[in-house]
C-alpha positions as CSV (number, residue, x, y, z in Angstrom):
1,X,0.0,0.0,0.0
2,X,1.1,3.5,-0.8
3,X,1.6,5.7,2.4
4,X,2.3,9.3,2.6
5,X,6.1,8.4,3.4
6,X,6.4,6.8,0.2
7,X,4.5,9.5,-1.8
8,X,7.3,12.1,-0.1
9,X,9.8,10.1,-0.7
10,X,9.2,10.0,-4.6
11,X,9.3,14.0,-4.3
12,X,13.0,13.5,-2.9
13,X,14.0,11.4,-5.4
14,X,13.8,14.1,-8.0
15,X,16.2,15.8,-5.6
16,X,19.1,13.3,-6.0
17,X,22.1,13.6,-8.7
18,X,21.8,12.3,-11.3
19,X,24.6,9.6,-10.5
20,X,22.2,8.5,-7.5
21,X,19.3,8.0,-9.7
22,X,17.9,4.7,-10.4
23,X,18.9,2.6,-13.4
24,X,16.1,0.1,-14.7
25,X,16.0,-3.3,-12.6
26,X,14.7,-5.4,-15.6
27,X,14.6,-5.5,-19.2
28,X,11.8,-7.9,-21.3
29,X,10.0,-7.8,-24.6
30,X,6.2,-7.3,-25.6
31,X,5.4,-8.5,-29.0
32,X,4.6,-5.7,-31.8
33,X,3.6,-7.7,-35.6
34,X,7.2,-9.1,-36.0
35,X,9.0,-7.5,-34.1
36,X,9.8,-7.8,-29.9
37,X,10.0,-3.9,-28.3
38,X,11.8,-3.5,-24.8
39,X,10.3,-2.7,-21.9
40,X,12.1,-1.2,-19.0
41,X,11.1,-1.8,-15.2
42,X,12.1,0.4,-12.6
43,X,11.2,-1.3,-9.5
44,X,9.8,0.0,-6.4
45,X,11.8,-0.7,-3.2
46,X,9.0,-2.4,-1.1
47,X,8.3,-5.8,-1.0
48,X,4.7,-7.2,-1.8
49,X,2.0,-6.6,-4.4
50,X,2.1,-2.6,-5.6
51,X,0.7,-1.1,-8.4
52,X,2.4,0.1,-11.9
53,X,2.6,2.9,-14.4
54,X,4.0,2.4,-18.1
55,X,4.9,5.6,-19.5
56,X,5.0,6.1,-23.0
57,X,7.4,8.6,-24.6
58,X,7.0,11.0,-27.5
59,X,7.7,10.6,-31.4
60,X,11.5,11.3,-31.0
61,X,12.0,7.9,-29.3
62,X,13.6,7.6,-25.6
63,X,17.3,7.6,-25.9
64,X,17.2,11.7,-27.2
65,X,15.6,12.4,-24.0
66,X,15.7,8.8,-21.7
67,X,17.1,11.2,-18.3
68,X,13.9,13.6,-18.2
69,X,11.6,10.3,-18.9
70,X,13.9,8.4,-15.7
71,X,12.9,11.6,-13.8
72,X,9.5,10.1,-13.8
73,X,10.0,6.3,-13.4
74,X,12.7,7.3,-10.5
75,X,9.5,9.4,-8.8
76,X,6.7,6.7,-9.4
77,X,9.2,4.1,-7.7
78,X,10.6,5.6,-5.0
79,X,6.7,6.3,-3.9
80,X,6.0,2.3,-4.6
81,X,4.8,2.1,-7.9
82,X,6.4,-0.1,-10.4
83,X,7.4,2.2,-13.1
84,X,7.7,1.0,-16.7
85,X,9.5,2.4,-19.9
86,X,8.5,1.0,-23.2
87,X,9.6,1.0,-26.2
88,X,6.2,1.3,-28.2
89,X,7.8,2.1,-31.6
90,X,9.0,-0.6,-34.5
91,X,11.7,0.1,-37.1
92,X,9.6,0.9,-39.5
93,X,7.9,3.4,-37.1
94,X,11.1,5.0,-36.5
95,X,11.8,5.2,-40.0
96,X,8.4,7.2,-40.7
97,X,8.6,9.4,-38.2
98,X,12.4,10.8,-38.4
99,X,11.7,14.4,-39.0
100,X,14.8,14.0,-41.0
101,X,13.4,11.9,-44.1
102,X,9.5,12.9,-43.5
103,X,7.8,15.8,-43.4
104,X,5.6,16.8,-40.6
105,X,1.8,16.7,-43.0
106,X,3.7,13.1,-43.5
107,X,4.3,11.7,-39.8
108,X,0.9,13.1,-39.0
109,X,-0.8,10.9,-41.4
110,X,1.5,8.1,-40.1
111,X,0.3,8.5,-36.7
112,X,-3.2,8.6,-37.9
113,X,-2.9,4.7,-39.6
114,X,-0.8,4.0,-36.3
115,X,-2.7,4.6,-33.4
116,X,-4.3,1.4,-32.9
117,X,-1.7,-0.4,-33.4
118,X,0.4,1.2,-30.6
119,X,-2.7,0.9,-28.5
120,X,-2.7,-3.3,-29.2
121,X,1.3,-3.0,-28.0
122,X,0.6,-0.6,-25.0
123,X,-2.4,-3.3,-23.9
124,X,0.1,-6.5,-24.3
125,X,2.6,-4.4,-22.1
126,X,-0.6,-4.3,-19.7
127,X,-1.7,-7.9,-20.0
128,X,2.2,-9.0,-18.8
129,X,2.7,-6.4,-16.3
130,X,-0.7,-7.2,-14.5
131,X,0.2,-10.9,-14.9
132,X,3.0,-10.7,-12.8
133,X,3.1,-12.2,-9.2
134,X,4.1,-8.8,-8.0
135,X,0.9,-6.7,-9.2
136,X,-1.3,-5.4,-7.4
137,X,-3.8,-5.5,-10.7
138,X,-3.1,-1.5,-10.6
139,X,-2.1,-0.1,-13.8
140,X,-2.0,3.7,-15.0
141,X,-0.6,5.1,-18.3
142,X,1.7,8.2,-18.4
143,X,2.4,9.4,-21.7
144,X,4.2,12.6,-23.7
145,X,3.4,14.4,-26.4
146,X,2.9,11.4,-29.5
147,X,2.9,9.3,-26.5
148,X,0.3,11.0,-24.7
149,X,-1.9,10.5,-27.8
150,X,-1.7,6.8,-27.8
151,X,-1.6,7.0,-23.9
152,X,-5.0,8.3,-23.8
153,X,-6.0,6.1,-27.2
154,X,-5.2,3.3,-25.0
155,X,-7.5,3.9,-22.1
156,X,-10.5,4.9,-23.8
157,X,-10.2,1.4,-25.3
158,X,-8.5,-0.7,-22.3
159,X,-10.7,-0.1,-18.9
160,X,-8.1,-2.1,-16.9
161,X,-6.1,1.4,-17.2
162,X,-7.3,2.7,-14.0
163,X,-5.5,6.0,-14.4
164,X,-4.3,8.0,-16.7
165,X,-1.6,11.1,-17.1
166,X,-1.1,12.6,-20.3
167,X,1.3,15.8,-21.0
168,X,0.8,17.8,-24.5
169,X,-1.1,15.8,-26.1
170,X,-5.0,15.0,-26.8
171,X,-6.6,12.1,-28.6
172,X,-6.3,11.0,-32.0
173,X,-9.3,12.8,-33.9
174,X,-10.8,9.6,-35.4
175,X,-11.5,8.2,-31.6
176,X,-13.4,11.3,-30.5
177,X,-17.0,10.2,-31.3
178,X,-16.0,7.0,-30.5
179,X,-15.1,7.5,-26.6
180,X,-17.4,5.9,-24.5
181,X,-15.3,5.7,-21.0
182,X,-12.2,7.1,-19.8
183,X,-10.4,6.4,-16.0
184,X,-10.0,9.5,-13.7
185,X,-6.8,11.8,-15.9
186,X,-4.8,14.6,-15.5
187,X,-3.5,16.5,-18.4
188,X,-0.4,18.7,-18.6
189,X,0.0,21.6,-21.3
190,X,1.9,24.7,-22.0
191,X,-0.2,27.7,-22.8
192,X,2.7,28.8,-25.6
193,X,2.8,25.1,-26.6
194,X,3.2,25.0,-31.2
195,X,3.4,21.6,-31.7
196,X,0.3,20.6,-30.3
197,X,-1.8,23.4,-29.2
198,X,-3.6,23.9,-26.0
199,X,-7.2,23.1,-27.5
200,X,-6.0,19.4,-27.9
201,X,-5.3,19.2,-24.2
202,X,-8.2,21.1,-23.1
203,X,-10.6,19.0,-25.8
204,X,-9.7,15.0,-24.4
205,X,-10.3,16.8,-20.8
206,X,-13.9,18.0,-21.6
207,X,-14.4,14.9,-23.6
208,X,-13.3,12.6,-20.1
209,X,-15.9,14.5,-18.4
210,X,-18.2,14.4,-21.2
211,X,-18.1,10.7,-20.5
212,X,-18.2,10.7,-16.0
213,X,-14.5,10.3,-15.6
214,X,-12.5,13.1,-13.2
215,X,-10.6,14.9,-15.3
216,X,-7.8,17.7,-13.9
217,X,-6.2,20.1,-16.5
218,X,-3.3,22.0,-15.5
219,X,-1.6,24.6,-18.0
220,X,1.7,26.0,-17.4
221,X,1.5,30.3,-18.4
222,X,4.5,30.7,-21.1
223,X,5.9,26.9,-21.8
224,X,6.5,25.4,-25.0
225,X,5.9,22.0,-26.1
226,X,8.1,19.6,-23.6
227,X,9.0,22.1,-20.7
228,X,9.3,19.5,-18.4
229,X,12.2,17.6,-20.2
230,X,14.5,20.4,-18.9
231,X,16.4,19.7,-16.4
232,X,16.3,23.1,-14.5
233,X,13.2,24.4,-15.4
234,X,11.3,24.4,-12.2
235,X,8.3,23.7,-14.0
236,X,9.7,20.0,-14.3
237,X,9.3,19.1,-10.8
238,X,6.3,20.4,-10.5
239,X,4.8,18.6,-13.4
240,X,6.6,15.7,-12.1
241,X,5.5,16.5,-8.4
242,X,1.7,16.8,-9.9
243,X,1.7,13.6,-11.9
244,X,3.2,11.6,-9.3
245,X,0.4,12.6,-6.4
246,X,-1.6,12.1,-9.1
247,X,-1.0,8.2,-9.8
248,X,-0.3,7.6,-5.9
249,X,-3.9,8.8,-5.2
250,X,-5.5,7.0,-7.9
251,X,-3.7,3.6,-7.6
252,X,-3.3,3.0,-3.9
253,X,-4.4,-0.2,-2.6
């Protein structure tokens, strides 16, 4: 069970150098058409049945910004959630998406064809995850920008998400009229955000309540697209302090 000790210690954590921080405890595979993605665990240090967040990160992959994602997992476990980094992109995915080779009116139709798809992967990550002896059959979704998207995607589809985070992002416009139930969410924007507008933020909040669920929106006056992937902007910890409180309220025991 998660206990206000835990839930202050995950705040400390963000405190720590980075050579003190957490590296992931466990590496396995989820099966995506013909391919076998990664998942990382970060483990909580309690012993027992806890719950578990997977956090999904955005179209850029993880490795370009893997630290500001770890900020999160290190949070989520030193509070006693399982935290879970997957890998939710194939090759070919990574191939359509570098804003090298593509151009943006390109990836955006990619995504559109994609969504699903990286909603089955996200929902095998959940079916292993909650099959583990250590689960307590908790599981939220955390997800940025791209993965935010397919984050929220996800849970409209998959009720065994039983929370949901998602930071500058939305949902994918074909499952608008199709959203039928979403779990209690908060949702993270910057008012000066370009890539993905406020209105997509404030439109999957006022489509959650549209549908019963508690839904929190937050907007940060100023910030652009990814703020909290800075490392001293001190709107990172408290996104990171908000999202944290978030999943140790809604996943407790």
């Amino acid at each position: 069970m998660i206990t206000r000790r835990m839930a202050m210690a995950s705040l400390a954590a963000l405190l720590l150098p980075a050579t003190a921080r957490s590296a992931p405890n466990e590496q396995f595979s989820v099966a995506a058409g013909n391919e076998s993605l990664p998942v990382l665990r970060y483990a909580a240090k309690v012993t027992g049945k806890r719950p578990a967040v997977i956090l999904l990160h955005g179209s850029r992959g993880i490795e370009l910004r893997r630290r500001a994602y770890e900020r999160y997992a290190d949070a989520l476990s030193a509070g006693g959630i399982d935290a879970y980094l997957l890998h939710y992109m194939t090759t070919t995915d990574t191939a359509a998406l570098d804003p090298k080779t593509s151009t943006q009116a390109n990836r955006k139709a990619y995504d559109t064809g994609r969504f699903d798809g990286w909603s089955d992967t996200v929902s095998a990550a959940i079916t292993t995850i909650l099959g583990r002896p250590d689960s307590s059959g908790h599981i939220g979704l955390l997800g940025f920008s791209l993965g935010g998207f397919i984050a929220a995607n996800t849970a409209a589809r998959d009720e065994r998400v039983a929370a949901l985070a998602v930071l500058y992002a939305g949902l994918p416009d074909a499952m608008a009229s199709k959203i039928r139930h979403l779990p209690p969410m908060i949702e993270l924007h910057g008012e000066a955000d370009r890539n993905v507008p406020i209105a997509n933020g404030k439109k999957l909040i006022a489509l959650a309540r549209s549908v019963g669920a508690e839904a929190e929106f937050v907007p940060y006056p100023d910030k652009a697209h990814g703020f909290d992937l800075s490392d001293t902007n001190p709107a990172t910890f408290d996104a990171i302090g908000r999202v944290t409180r978030f999943f140790h309220s809604r996943l407790a025991a």
